[in-house]
N, C-alpha and C positions, 0 to 999 in steps of 0.2 A: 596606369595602375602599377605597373610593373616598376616603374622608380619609388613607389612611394612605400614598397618592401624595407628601401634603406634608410627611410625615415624614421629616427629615435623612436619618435613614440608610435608609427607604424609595429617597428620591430617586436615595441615591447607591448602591445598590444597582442600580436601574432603568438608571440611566445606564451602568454597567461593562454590565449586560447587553446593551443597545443597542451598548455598543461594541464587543464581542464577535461580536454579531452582524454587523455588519458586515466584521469582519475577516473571519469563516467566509464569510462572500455573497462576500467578494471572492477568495477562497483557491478555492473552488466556481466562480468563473467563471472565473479562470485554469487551473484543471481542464479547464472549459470548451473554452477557447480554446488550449489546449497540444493536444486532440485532434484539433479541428476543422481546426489549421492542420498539424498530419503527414498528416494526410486529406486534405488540398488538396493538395499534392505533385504535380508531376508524375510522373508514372512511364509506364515500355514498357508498350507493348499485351499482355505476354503475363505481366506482374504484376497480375492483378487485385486489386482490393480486395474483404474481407468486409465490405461493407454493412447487411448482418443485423448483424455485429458490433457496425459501428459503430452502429448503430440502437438495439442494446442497450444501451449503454455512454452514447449521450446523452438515452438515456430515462430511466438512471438516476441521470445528475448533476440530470438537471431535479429527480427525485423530489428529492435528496436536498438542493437548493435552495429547494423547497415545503416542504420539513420541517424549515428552517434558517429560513425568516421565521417560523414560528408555533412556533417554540421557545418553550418557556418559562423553563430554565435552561441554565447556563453547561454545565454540566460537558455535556448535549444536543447541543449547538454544537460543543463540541470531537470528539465522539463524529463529529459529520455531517462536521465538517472532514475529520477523517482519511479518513471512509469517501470524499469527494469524492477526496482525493489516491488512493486507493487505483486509481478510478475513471481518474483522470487517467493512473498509470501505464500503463493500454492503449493509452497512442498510440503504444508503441512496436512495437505489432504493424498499427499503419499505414502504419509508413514503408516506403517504397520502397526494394527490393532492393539499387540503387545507393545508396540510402542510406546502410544500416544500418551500414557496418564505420567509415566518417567519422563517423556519431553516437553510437556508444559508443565511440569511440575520445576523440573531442572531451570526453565526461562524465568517462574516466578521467581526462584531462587535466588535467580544471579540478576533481576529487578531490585531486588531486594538489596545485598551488596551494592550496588551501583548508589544508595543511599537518596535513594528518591520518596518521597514522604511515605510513611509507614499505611497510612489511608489506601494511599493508593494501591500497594500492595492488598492490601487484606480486602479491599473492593474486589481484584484481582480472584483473590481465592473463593471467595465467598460467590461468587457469579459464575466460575468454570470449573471448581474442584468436583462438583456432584455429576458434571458430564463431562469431564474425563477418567473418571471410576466407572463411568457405565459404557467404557467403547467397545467391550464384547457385547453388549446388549443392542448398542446403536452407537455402530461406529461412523456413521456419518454427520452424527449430532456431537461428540467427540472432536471429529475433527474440526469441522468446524468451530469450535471451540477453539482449538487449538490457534486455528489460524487466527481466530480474534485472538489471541495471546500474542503467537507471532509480531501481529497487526502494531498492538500495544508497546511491544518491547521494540522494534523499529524508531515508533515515535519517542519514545522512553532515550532511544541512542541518539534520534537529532538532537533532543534538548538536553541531553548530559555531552556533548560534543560542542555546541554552543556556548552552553556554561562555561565548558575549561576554556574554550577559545576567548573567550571574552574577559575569564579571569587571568587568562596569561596576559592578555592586551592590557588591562590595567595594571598588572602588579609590573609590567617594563613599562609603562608610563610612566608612572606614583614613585618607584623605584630612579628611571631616571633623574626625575625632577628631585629627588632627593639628595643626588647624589652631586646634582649641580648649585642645590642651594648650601649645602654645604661647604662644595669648594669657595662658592664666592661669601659665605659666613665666615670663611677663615681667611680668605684674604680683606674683605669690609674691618674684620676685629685686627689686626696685623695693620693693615693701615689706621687703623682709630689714632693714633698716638701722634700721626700727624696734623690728623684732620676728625677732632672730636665727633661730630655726629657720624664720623661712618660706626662707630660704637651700636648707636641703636640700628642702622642699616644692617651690621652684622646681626644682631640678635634677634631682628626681624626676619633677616633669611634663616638662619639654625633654627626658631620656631616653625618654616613653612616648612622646611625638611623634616620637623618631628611631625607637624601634622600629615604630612605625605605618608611618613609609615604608622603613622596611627591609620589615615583612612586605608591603608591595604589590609588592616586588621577589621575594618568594618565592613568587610564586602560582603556580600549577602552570602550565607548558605545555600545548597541549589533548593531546599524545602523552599527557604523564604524568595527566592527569586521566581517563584510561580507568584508570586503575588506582583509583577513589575520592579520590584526594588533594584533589579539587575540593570531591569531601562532604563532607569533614573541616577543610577550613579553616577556615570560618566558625568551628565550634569553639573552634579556637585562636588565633581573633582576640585574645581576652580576654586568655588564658591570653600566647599570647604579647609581647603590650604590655605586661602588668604585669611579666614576667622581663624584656623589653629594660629598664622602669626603672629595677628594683631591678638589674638587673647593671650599667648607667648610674650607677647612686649611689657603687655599692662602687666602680666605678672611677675617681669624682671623689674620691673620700677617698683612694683608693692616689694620685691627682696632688697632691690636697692633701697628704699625707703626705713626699712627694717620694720616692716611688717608684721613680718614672720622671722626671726632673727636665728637663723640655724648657721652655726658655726664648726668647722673641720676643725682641729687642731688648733683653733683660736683664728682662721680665717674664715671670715663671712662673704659674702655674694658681694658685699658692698668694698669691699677688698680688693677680689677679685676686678672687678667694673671699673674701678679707680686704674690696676693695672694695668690693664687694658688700655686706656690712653693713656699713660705715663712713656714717658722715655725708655726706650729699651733697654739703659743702661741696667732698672730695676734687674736683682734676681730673679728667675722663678718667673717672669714676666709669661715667656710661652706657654709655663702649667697653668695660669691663670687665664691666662687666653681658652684653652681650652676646657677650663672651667666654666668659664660665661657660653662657653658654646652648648655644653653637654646641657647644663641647667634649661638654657633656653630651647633644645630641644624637645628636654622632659617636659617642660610645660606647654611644649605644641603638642606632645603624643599624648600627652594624660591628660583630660578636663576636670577629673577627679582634683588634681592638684592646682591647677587656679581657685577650682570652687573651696577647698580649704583656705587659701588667701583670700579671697572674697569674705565669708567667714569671719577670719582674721578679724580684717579692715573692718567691718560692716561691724561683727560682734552678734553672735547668738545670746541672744538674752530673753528671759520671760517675760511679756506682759507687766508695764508700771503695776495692776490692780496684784498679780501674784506675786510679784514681790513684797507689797505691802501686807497683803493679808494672805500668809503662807498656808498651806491644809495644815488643818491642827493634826498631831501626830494621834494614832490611836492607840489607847489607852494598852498597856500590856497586861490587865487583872481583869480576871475571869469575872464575869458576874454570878 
């Protein structure tokens, strides 16, 4: 066993667990230190504290810190982490009387900030504002309260801590791949001139690149990712880059076609496209290069603008019958 320390993925196995562990020892001591410091609080003479309580409750973070360094795997660790946070949420039957309607007030608050559905919130309010106003009357029903507050905003931090982790993981995916279909769109339209079809191979990658930063702009809000949409995106990463391109292609042949006949300074798309595989000798050859690129990005990142070339092509028209027989205009004279 002792050789197999210097095994690669021995090593880096060992290692993620050590890092692990450390993260749970420090999650368990902020457990820690979140009880011990509502337990220092001043409070009136006539709030006592359960000391028994608290006695229990730091007896069991210690265990659960003894059984956190002699882990031996990960998923162990996660299991001790939570039990510490669970442990942690009793501080809220620590605080002091005078406390308690300022401390859950203060947690909905900043529930609230953290931008998690507004529902949720005002369930929040509506279910513990009336017993945490009454904690001089029954400060045990109060606290309790509280800790179901505590409770909430815990859960409230995994899945806003989830969210960002998963939306940083996509937006340097989507972002990568963006960044690589582009280099090879500029070198596919750069070589076109040799080798004519790499022309659409270019314009096929600078669409999958526009649609890669269009879908970073459709990632779900965390309201809307309580509904699965956040599970199912990665999905349609794929799925969705390859339709931005090909709908990105179809709608550089409708520009090349002249379609849609939109012209710069007397230069069209279809200009552009031509240059592209021309001899380099042309001037202006590289601005034009990078015109066919920018275009066919915009048409991967926007579906708004295919669906205007579609349009185009197709032609919005009324009905043969209302054309024929228009509404008769009404009359302007008063009767």
């Amino acid at each position: 066993m002792s050789a197999l320390r210097w095994l690669p993925g021995a090593a880096r196995t060992k290692w993620k667990l050590e890092e692990r562990r450390a993260e749970a020892l420090s999650s368990i001591t902020g457990d820690r230190v979140h009880v011990q410091l509502m337990a220092q609080r001043p409070r009136k003479p006539d709030d006592p504290q359960n000391d028994a309580l608290l006695a229990r409750v730091l007896a069991q973070i210690d265990d659960i810190e003894q059984k956190a360094r002699n882990a031996a795997h990960a998923d162990e660790l996660d299991d001790l982490k939570a039990d510490g946070v669970l442990q942690g949420l009793f501080a809220a039957y620590f605080c002091p009387v005078d406390d308690i309607q300022d401390e859950g007030t203060l947690v909905i608050d900043n529930l609230e900030g953290w931008g998690i559905p507004k529902s949720a919130v005002r369930k929040l309010r509506e279910l513990f504002t009336d017993r945490l106003k009454n904690a001089s009357k029954n400060p045990e029903n109060a606290r309790s309260a509280l800790h179901a507050i505590f409770s909430e905003q815990d859960s409230w931090s995994d899945y806003v801590d989830g969210y960002a982790d998963s939306s940083k993981s996509y937006h340097w995916q989507l972002g990568g791949i963006a960044i690589i279909l582009v280099l090879l769109s500029m070198t596919a339209l750069y070589c076109a001139r040799y080798f004519s079809p790499l022309l659409w191979l270019g314009l096929f990658f600078a669409g999958g690149a526009g649609s890669s930063i269009g879908t970073v702009a459709k990632l779900p809000a965390l309201d809307e990712s309580l509904s699965g949409e956040l599970d199912t995106f990665e999905r349609r990463i794929f799925s969705g880059t390859v339709a931005g391109a090909i709908a990105s292609l179809i709608g550089c042949a409708f520009l090349g076609w002249g379609v849609f006949p939109v012209a710069i300074q007397n230069q069209t798309f279809t200009d552009a496209l031509n240059a592209c595989a021309a001899p380099s000798t042309l001037p202006g050859s590289a601005v034009k290069i990078l015109i066919a690129l920018g275009v066919a990005m915009i048409l991967g990142f926007s579906e708004r603008t295919l669906h205007s070339l579609e349009r185009r092509l197709l032609g919005v028209h009324k009905p043969e019958e209302e054309r024929r027989f228009p509404e008769p205009r009404k009359s302007s004279r008063k009767s």
